[in-house]
C-alpha positions as CSV (number, residue, x, y, z in Angstrom):
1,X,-13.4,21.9,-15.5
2,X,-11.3,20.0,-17.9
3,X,-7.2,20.9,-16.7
4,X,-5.0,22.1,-19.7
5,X,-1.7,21.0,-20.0
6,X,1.3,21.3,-22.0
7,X,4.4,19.5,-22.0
8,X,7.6,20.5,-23.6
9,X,9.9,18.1,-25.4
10,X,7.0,16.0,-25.7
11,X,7.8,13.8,-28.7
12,X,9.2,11.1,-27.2
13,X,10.6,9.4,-23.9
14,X,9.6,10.8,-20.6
15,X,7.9,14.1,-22.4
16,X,5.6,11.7,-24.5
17,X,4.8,9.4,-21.6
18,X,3.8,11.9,-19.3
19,X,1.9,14.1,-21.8
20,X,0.1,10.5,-22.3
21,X,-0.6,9.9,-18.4
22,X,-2.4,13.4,-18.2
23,X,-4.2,12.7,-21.1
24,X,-5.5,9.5,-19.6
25,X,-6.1,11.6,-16.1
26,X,-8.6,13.7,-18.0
27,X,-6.5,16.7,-19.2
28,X,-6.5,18.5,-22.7
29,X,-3.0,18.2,-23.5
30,X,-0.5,19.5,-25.8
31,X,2.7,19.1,-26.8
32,X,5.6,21.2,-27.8
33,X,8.2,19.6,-29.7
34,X,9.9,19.9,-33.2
35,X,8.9,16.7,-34.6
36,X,5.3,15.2,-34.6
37,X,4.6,11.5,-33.7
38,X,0.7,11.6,-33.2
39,X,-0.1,10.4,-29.9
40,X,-3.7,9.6,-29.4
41,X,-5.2,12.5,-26.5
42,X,-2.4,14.8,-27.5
43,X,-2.2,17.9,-29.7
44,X,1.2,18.5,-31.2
45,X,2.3,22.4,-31.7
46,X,5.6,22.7,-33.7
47,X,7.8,24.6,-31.9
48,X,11.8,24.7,-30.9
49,X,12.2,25.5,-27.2
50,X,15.6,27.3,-28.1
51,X,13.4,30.0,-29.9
52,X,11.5,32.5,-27.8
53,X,9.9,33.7,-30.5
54,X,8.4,30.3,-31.3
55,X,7.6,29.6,-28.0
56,X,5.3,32.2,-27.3
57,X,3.6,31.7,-30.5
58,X,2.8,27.6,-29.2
59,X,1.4,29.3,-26.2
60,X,-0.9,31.8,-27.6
61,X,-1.9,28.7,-30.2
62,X,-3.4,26.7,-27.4
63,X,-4.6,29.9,-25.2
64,X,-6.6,30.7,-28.6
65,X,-7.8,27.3,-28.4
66,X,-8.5,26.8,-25.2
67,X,-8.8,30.0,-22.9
68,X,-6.4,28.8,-20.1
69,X,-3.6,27.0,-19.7
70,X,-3.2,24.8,-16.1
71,X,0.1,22.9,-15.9
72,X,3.5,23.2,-17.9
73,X,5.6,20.8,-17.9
74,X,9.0,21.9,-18.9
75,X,10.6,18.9,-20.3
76,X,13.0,19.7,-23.3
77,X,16.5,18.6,-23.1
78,X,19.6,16.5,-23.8
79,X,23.3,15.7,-22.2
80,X,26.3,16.1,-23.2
81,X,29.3,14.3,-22.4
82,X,33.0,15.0,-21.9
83,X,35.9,16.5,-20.5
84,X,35.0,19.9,-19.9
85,X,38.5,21.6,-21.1
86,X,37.8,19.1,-24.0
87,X,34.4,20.4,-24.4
88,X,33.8,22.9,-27.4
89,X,32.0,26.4,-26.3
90,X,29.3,25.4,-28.7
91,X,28.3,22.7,-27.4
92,X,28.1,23.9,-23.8
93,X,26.5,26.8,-24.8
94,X,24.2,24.4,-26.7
95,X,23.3,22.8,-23.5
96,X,22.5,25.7,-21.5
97,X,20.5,26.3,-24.6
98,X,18.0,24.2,-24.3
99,X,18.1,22.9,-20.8
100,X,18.2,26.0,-19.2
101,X,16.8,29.0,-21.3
102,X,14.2,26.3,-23.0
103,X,12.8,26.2,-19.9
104,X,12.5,30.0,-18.8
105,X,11.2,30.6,-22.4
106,X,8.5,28.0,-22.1
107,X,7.8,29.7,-18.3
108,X,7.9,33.2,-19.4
109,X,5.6,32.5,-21.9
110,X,2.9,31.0,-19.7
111,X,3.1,32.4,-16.5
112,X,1.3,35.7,-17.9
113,X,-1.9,33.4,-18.4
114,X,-1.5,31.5,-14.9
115,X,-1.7,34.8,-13.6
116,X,-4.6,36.0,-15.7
117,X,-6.5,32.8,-14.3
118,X,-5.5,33.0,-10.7
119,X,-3.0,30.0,-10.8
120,X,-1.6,27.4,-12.3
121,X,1.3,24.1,-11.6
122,X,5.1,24.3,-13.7
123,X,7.2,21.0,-13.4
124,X,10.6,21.2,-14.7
125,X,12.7,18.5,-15.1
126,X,16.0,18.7,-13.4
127,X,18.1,15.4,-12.3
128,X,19.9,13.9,-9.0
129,X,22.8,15.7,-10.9
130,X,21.8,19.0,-9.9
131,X,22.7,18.4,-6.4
132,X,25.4,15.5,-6.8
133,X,27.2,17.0,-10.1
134,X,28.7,14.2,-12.1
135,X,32.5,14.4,-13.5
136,X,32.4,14.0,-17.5
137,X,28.7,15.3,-17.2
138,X,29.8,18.5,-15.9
139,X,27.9,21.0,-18.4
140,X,24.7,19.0,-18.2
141,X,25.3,18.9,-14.3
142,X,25.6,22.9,-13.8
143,X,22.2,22.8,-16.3
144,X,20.3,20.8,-14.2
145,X,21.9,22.8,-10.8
146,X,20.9,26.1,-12.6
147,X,16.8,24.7,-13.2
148,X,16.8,24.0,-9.3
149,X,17.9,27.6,-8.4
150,X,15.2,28.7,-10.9
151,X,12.6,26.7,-9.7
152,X,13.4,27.8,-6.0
153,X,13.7,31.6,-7.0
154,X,10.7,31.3,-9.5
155,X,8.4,29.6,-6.7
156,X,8.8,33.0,-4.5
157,X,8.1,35.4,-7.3
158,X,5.0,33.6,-8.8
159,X,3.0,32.4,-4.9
160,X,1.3,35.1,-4.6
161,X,-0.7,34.6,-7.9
162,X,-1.5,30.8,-6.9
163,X,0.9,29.3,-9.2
164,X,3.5,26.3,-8.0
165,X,6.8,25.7,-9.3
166,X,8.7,22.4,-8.8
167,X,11.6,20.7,-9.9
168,X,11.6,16.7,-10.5
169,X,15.3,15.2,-10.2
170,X,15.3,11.6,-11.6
171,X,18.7,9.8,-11.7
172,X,18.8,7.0,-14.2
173,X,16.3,6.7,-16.6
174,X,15.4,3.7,-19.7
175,X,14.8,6.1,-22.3
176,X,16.1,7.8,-25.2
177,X,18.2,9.7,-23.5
178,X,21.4,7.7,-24.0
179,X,21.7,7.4,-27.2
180,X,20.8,10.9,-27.9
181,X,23.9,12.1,-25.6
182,X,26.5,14.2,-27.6
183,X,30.0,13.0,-26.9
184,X,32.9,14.3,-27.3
185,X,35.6,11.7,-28.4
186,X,38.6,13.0,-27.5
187,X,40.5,12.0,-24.3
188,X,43.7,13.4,-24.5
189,X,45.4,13.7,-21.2
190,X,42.7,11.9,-19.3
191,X,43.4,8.1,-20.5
192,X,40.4,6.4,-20.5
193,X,38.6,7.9,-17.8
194,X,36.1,9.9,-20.1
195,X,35.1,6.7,-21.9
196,X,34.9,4.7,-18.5
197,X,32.7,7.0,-17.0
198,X,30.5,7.5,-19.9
199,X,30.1,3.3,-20.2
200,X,29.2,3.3,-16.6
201,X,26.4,5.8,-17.1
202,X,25.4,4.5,-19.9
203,X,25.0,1.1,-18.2
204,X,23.5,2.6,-15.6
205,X,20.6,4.2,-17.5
206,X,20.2,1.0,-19.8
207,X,19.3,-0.3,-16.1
208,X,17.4,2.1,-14.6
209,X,13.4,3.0,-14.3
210,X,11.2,3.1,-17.3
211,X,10.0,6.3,-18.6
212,X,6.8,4.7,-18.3
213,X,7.3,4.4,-14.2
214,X,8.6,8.1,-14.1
215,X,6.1,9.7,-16.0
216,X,3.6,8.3,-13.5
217,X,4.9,10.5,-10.7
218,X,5.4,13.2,-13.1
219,X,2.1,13.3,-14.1
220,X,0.9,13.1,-10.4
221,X,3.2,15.6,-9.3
222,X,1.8,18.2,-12.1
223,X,-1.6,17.7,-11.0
224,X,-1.2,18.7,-7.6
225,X,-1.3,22.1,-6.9
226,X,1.9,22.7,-4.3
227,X,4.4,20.2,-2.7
228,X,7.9,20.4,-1.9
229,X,9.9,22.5,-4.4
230,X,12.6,19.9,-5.1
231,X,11.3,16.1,-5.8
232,X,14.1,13.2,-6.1
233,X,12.7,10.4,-8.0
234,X,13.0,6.6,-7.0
235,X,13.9,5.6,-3.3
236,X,17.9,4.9,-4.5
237,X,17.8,9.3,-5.4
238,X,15.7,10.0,-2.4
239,X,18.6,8.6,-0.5
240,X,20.9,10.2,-2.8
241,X,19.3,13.3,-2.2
242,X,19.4,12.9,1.4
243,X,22.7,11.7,1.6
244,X,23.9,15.5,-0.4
245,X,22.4,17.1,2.1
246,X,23.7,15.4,5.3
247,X,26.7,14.7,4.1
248,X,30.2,16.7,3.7
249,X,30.5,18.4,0.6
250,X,34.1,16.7,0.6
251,X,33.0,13.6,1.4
252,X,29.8,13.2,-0.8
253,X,32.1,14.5,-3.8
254,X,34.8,11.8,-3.3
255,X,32.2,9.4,-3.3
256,X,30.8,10.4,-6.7
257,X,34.7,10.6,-7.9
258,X,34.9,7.3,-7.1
259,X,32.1,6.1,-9.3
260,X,32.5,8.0,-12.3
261,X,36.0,9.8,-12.5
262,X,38.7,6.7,-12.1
């Protein structure tokens, strides 16, 4: 049987890599996204992940189409940068949005058919910032913190019905992510620091794995059909990872601080 897939935010970067690698793996894949750059092996369906209403009419689309749908992977989303008392409502509304409620509409929307069918496999993204929140990041921080307590709470509701939830955390990533960061200009009291930390990030990322390389374990962690609930991506975030959870709160925070908040 042929696997059907769907990946959110699939236009570009990691989404349109990793709808690509299941493509090549055999799946039928589509993608949700609000603009359409034909990808050969990939179906777009138009749809804003902000709007539930839209959502749920991409997923009956490719139910109609197909019967079933296999693996979602929930990849919509942006940062923001900034001071958070600096930091309009709007915009951090904006970016629970999308990042967070994005994500539960695309779930919601699908986990009635991975019922129906007696399973299914949802990846969200989240990011190493989830665990290790990042100063000047903080609003796309608590986003990604707030897709790992869904992913954990969702994988206990939906077990019994043989689906798997997981949550990929990648740290830096070579992709369009950077320059598609909103930023918020303004430093006021904080002299600099806001615009240091956001260079170093941005450095960082400019320097970091190809979208290419993590869409590879992406897609293999989608077509599995259970694993560990909460995946860091590249040895360097494994460590990270490991270091949040053996290390004191106090001390891991400082650390991080010290890197992105001088």
């Amino acid at each position: 049987m042929v696997e059907v897939a769907v990946v959110t935010g699939g236009s570009g970067g990691i989404g349109r890599c990793t709808a690509a690698r299941l493509a090549a793996a055999g799946c039928r894949v589509y993608e949700f996204s609000r603009h359409e750059r034909p990808q050969e092996g990939v179906s777009h369906i138009g749809a804003d992940m902000t709007d539930e209403n839209q959502v749920r009419a991409a997923v009956v689309e490719v139910l109609r189409r197909e019967g079933r749908i296999d693996i979602l992977v929930c990849n919509a989303g942006f940062g923001i940068s900034g001071a958070a008392e600096l930091t309009s409502g709007a915009d951090s509304h904006a970016q629970l949005e999308l990042n967070l409620f994005g994500t539960d509409n695309a779930c919601r929307a699908v986990i009635p058919a991975m019922r129906e069918q007696g399973g299914g496999r949802i990846v969200c993204m989240s990011s190493i910032a989830g665990i290790l929140p990042i100063p000047f990041q903080l609003w796309y921080s608590v986003s990604k913190a707030a897709i790992n307590a869904y992913v954990l709470a969702l994988q206990n509701e939906v077990r019994p019905f043989g689906i798997s939830v997981c949550a990929v955390m990648p740290g830096d990533i070579r992709s369009g992510f950077t320059s598609a960061r909103k930023k918020t200009a303004e430093e006021g009291a904080y002299g600099g620091r806001v615009a240091r930390s956001v260079a170093r990030m941005e450095r960082d990322e400019e320097n970091g794995m190809t979208a290419e390389a993590a869409s590879a374990y992406i897609a293999k962690l989608a077509l599995r059909r259970s694993g560990s609930p909460l995946k860091a991506l590249g040895v360097p975030y494994k460590a990270a990872a490991m270091a949040a959870k053996l290390l004191p709160r106090r001390l891991s925070n400082y650390i991080i601080g010290l890197m992105y908040a001088r």
